[in-house]
KOLROMAR-926266 format. One record per residue (C-alpha): residue in three letters; x, y, z. Coordinates in steps of 0.1 Angstrom, whole numbers, plus 5000, padded with zeros to 4 digits. Layout:
+-----+------+-------+------+
!  aa ! east ! north !   up !
+-----+------+-------+------+
! ALA !    X !     Y !    Z !
...
+-----+------+-------+------+
# end
This chain:
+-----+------+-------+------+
!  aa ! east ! north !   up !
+-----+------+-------+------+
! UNK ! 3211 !  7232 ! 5751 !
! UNK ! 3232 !  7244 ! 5778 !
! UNK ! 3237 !  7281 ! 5794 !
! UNK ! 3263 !  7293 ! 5809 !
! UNK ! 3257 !  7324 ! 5835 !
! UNK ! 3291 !  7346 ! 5833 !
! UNK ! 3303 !  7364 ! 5801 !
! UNK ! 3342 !  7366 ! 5811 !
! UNK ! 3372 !  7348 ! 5801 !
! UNK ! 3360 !  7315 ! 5820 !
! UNK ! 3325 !  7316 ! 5816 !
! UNK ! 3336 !  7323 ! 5775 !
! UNK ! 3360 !  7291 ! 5774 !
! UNK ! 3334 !  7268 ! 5789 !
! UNK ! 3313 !  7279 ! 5764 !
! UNK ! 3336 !  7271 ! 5739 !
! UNK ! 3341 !  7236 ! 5752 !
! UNK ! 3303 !  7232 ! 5758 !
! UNK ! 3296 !  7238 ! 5719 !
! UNK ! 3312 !  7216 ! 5702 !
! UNK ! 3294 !  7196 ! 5675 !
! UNK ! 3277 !  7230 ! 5670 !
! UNK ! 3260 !  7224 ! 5706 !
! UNK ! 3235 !  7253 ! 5713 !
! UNK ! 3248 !  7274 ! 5742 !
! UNK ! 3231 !  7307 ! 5755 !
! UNK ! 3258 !  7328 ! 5775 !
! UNK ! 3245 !  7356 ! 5796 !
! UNK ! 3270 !  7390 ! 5802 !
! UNK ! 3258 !  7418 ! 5820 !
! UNK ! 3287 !  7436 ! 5793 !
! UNK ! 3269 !  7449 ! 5766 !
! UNK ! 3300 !  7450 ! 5750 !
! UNK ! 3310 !  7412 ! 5755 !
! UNK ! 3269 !  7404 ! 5739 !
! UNK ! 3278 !  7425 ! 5714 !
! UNK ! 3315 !  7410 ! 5701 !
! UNK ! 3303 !  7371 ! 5708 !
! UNK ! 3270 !  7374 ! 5686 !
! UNK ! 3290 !  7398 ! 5656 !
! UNK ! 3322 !  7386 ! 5654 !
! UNK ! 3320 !  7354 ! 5673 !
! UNK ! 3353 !  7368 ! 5698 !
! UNK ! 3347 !  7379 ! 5734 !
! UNK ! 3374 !  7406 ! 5725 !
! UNK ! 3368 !  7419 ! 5759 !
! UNK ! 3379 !  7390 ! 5782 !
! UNK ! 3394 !  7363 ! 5757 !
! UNK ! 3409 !  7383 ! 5726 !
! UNK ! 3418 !  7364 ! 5698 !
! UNK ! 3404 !  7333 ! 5698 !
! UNK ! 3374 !  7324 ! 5678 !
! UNK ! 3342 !  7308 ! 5691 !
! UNK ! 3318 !  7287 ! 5679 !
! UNK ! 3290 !  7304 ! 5661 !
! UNK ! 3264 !  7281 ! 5681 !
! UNK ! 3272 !  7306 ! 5709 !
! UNK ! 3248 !  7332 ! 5714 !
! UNK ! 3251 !  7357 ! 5737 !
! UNK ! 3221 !  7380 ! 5762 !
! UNK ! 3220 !  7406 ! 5786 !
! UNK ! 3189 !  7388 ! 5792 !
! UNK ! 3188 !  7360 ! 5821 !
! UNK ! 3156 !  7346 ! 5816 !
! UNK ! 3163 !  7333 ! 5784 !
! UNK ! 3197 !  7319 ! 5791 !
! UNK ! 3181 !  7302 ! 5824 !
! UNK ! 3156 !  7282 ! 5801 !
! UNK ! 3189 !  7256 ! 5794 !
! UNK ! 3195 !  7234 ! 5813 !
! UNK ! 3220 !  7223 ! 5828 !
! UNK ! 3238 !  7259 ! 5838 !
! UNK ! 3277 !  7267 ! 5844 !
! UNK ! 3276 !  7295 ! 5868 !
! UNK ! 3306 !  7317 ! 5865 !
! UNK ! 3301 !  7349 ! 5882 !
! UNK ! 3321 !  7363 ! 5911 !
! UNK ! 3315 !  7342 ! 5945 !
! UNK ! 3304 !  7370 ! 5963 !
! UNK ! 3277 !  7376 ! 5935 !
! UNK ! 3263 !  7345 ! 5930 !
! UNK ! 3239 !  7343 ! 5954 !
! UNK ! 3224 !  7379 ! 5940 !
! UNK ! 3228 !  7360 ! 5905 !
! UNK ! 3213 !  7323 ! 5916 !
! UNK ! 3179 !  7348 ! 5933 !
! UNK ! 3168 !  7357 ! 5898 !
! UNK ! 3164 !  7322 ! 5884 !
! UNK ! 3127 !  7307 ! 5884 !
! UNK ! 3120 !  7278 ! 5911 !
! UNK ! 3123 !  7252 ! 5879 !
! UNK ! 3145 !  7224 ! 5891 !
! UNK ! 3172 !  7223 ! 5872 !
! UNK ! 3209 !  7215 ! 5877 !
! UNK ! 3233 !  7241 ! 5885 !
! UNK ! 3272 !  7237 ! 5877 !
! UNK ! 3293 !  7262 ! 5897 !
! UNK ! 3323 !  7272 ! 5886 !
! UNK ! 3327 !  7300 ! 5911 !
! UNK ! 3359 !  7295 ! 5936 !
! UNK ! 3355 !  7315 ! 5967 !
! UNK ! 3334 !  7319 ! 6003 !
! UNK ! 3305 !  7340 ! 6007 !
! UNK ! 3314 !  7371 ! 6030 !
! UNK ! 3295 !  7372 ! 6059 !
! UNK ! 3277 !  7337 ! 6058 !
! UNK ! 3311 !  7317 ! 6052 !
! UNK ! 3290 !  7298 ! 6030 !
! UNK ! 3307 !  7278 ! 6002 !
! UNK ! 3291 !  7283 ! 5969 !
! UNK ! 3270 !  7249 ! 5968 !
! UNK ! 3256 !  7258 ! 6000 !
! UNK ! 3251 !  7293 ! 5989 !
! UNK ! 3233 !  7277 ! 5958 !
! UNK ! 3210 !  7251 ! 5976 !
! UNK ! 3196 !  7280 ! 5997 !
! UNK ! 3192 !  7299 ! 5967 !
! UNK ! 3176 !  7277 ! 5945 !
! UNK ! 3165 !  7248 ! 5970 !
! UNK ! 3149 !  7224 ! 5935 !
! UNK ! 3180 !  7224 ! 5921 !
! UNK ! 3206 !  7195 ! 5918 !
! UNK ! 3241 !  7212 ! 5924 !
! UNK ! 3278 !  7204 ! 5906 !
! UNK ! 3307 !  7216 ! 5912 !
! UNK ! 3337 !  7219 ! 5889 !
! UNK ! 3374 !  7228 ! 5899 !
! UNK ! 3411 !  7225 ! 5892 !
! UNK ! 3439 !  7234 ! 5871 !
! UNK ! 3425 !  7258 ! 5846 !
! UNK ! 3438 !  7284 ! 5826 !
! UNK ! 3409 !  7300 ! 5804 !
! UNK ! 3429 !  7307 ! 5778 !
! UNK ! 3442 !  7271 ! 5772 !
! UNK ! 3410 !  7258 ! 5778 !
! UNK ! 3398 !  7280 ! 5751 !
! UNK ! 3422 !  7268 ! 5725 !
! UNK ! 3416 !  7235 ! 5733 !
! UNK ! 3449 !  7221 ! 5751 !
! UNK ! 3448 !  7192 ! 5770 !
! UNK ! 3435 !  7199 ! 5811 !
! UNK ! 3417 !  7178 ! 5834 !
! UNK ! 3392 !  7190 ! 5860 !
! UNK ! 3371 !  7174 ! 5889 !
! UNK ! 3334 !  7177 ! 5892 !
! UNK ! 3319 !  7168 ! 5921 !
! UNK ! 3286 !  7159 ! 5926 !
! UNK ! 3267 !  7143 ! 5955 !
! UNK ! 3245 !  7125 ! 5933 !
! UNK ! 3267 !  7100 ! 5909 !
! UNK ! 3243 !  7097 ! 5882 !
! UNK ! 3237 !  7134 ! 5878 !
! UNK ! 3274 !  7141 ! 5881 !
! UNK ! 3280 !  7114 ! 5852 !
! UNK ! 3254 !  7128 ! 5832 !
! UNK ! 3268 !  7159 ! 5830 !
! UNK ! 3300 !  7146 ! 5828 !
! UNK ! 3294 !  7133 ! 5792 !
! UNK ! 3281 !  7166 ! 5781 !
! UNK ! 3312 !  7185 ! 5787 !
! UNK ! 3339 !  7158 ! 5783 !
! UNK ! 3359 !  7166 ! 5753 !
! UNK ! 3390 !  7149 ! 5738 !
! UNK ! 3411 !  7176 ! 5753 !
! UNK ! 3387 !  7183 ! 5783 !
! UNK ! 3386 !  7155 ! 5809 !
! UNK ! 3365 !  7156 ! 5838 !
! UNK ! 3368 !  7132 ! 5866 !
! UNK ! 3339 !  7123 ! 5887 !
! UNK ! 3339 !  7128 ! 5928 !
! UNK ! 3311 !  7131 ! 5954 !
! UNK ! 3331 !  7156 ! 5976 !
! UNK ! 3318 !  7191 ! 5970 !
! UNK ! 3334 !  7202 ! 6001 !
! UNK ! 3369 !  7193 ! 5989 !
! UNK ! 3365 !  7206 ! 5953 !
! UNK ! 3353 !  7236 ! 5966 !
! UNK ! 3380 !  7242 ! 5996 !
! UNK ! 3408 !  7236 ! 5973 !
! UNK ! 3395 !  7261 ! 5946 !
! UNK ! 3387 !  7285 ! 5969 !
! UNK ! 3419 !  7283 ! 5995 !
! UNK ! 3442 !  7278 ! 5963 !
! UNK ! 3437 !  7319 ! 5956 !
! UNK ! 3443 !  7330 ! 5986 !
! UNK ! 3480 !  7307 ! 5988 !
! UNK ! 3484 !  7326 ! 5952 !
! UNK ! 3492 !  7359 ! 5964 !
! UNK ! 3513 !  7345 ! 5987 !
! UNK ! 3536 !  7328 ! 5962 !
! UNK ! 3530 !  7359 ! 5940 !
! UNK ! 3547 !  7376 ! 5971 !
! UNK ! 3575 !  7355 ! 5964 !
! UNK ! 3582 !  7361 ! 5930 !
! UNK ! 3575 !  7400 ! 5933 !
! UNK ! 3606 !  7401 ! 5962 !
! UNK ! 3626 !  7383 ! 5942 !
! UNK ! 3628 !  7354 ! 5967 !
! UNK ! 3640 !  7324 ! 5947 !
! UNK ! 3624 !  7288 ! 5938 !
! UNK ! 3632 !  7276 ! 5973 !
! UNK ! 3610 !  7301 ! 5990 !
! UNK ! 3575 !  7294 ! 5962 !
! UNK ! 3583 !  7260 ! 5968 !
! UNK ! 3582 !  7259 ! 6004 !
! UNK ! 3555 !  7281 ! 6002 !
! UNK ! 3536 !  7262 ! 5983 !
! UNK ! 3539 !  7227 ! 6009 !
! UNK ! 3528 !  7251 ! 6036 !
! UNK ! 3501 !  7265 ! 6019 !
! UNK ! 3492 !  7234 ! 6011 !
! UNK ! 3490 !  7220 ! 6046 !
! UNK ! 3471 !  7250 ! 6059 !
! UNK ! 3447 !  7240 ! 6026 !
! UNK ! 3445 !  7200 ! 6041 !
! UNK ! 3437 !  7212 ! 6080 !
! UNK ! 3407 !  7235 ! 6070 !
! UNK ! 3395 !  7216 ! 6044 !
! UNK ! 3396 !  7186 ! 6068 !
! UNK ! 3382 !  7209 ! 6096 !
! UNK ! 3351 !  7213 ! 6069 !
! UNK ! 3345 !  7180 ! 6060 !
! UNK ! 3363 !  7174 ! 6030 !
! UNK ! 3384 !  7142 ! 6018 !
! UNK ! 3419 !  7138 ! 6018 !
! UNK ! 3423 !  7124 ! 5986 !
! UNK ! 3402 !  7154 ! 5970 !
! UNK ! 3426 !  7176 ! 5983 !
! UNK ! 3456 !  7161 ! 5973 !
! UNK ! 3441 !  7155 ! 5939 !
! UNK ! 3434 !  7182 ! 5907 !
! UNK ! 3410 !  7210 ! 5927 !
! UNK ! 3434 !  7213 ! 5958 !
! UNK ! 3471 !  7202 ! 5949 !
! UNK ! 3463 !  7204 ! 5914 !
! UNK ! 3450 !  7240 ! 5914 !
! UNK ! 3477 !  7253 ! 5935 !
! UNK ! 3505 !  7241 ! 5916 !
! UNK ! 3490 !  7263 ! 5882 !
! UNK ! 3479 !  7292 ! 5900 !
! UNK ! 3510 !  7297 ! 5924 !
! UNK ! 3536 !  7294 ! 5892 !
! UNK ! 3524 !  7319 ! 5865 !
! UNK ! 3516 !  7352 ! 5855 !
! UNK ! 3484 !  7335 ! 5834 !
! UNK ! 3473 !  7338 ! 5877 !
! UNK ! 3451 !  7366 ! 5885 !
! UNK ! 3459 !  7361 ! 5921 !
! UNK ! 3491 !  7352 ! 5918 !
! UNK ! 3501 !  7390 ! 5897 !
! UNK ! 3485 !  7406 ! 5924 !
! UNK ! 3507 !  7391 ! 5949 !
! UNK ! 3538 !  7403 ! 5922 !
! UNK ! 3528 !  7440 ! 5925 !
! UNK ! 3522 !  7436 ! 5963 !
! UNK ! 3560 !  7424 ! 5965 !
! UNK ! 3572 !  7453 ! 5946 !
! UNK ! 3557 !  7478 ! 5970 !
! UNK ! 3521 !  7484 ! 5951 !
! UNK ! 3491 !  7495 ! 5974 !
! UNK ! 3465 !  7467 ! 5969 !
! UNK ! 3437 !  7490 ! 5966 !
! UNK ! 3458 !  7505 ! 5935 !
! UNK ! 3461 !  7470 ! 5922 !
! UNK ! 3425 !  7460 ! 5929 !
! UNK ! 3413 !  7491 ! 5909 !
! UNK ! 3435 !  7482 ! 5882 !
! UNK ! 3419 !  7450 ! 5871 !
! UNK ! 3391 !  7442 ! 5849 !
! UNK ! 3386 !  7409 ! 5863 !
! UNK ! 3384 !  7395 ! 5897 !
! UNK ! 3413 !  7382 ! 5917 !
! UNK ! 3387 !  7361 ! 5940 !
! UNK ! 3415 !  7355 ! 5968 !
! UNK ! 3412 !  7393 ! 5975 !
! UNK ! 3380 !  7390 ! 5988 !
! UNK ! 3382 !  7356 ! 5999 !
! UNK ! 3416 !  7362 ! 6027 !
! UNK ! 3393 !  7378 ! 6052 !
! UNK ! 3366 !  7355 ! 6050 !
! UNK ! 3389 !  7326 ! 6049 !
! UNK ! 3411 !  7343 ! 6081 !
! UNK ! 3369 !  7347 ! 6096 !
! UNK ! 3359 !  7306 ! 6092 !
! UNK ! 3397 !  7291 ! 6100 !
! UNK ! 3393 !  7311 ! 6133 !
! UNK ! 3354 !  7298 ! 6135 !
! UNK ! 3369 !  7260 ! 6135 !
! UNK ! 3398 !  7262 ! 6151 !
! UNK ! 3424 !  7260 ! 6124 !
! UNK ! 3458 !  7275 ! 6119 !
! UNK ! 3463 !  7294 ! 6085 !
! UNK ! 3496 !  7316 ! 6091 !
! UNK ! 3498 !  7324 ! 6055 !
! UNK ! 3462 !  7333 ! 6053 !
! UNK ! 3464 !  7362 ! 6080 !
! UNK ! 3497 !  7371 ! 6061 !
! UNK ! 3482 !  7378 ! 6028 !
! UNK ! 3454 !  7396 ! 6047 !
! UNK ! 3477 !  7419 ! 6064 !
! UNK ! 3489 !  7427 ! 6031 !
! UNK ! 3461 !  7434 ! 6017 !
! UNK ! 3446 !  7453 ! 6046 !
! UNK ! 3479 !  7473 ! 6044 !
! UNK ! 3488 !  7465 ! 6080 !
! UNK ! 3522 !  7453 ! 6069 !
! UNK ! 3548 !  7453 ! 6044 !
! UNK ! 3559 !  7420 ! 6021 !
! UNK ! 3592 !  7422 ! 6041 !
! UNK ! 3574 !  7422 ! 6076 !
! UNK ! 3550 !  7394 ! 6066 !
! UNK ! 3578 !  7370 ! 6054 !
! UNK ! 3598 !  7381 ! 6080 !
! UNK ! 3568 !  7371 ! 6110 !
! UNK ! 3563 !  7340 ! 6087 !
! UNK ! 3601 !  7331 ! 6086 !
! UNK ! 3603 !  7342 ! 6132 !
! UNK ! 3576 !  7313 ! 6137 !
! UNK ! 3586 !  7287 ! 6165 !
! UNK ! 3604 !  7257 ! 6153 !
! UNK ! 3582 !  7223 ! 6153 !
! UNK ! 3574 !  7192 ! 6136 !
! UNK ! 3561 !  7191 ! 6100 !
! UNK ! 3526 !  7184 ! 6099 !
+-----+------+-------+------+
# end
């Protein structure tokens, strides 16, 4: 049996891909709504319309009894799961986040969030190029999960791999979460791009920045090159800085047409986890001495301290150096 903590549109398709065979998986949503449409009509017609789920999903309101799985995907909100992870029992169990984003405040990543949380527990983390509704319908996509302990990480490893879902195993949990979490913020900047109407030579130059300032703090943290050149860094950045399918990436759109981000924010259902990640992001690179121009341009978007013109514009005015 397996539990997955998050009732949206991610949360939903890992559920989806955790039950086949007729697995039993226990989803909790805090949306009564979402409880109600997965145990009826077998649909989360509020996050993931359209697409049918297994029936061996079941869905509660009630954490307790989705906690009594084990292993758990945790898919809430970053900056909730720490709130989330302080309801579980002390029962050592292991915990797979799914979560992409730094703790405000602590500049925790989420594993470290989670191992203060729930000290017992063995943590996982899985990232990269994922779009929940594809994952959902079951099109081919590849993902890392990281684990510090190999034979947990393989363990789990068979219980999610699926023809069309393909897991590959790492021990860096600093890299798979860097590259998830730095990815969203790099997002809105591409969205930026495509909201000025700036061309395919701007997103892709964009993109080799972003991911530069991605390789110096996630180096700066302790993570491996090779993690995040691979599908959680460079990976995850390609998908989310090239579609609409991007939560972060259509919030950068409407901030390069003109659009107030707190309009935008309001807007939105779901989370776009690079708005709250930017100023915490900005907060850490400062902490360890790195150099994230694009960063402290997204959050002088967002904190509506400059236009998209004047943050390309200061981007475009830097000195002229080496690329590195």
């Amino acid at each position: 049996m397996i539990g997955i903590i998050g009732g949206g549109a991610w949360g939903t398709a890992l559920a989806q891909v955790a039950a086949a065979q007729g697995r039993e998986v226990r989803l909790w949503a805090r949306e009564p709504e979402v409880v109600d449409s997965i145990n009826r009509t077998h649909e989360n017609a509020l996050f993931l319309a359209g697409i049918p789920l297994s029936p061996s999903i079941r869905a509660s309101d009630d954490l307790a009894w989705v906690a009594q799985a084990d292993p758990l995907l945790i898919v809430t909100p970053s900056q909730h799961m720490r709130h989330v992870l302080a309801q579980l029992d002390a029962r050592p169990r292991h915990l797979i986040l799914c979560a992409k984003g730094i703790e405000a405040g602590s500049m925790r990543l989420m594993h470290e969030v989670a191992h203060e949380a729930c000290p017992t527990a063995t943590i996982s983390v899985l990232s990269g190029p994922t779009f929940a509704h594809e994952v959902a319908k079951g099109l081919p996509t590849a993902i890392t999960l990281a684990c510090a302990d190999d034979d947990a990480g393989a363990r789990v490893a068979g219980l999610i791999a699926r023809p069309a879902f393909r897991p590959y195993l790492s021990t860096d949990v600093v890299g798979a979460e860097i590259g998830g979490a730095v990815k969203n913020v790099l997002a809105i900047a591409c969205g930026v791009v495509e909201g000025r109407g700036l061309g395919q030579n701007a997103r892709a130059a964009l993109i080799s920045r972003g991911f530069a300032e991605m390789t110096r703090f996630g180096l700066a943290r302790g993570a491996r090159a090779e993690t995040l050149g691979g599908l959680s860094g460079l990976g995850d950045l390609v998908l989310t800085c090239s579609s609409t399918s991007s939560r972060n990436f259509s919030l950068g759109v409407g901030l390069g047409q003109g659009r107030a981000a707190s309009d935008l924010l309001a807007d939105r259902r779901t989370v776009a986890e690079g708005a709250f990640t930017a100023p915490v992001l900005r907060e850490a690179a400062a902490a360890a001495g790195v150099d994230m121009p694009i960063t402290h341009a997204v959050c002088a978007l967002l904190d509506g301290q400059a236009t998209a013109d004047e943050v390309v514009e200061a981007l475009l005015a830097r000195p002229i150096r080496a690329e590195r």
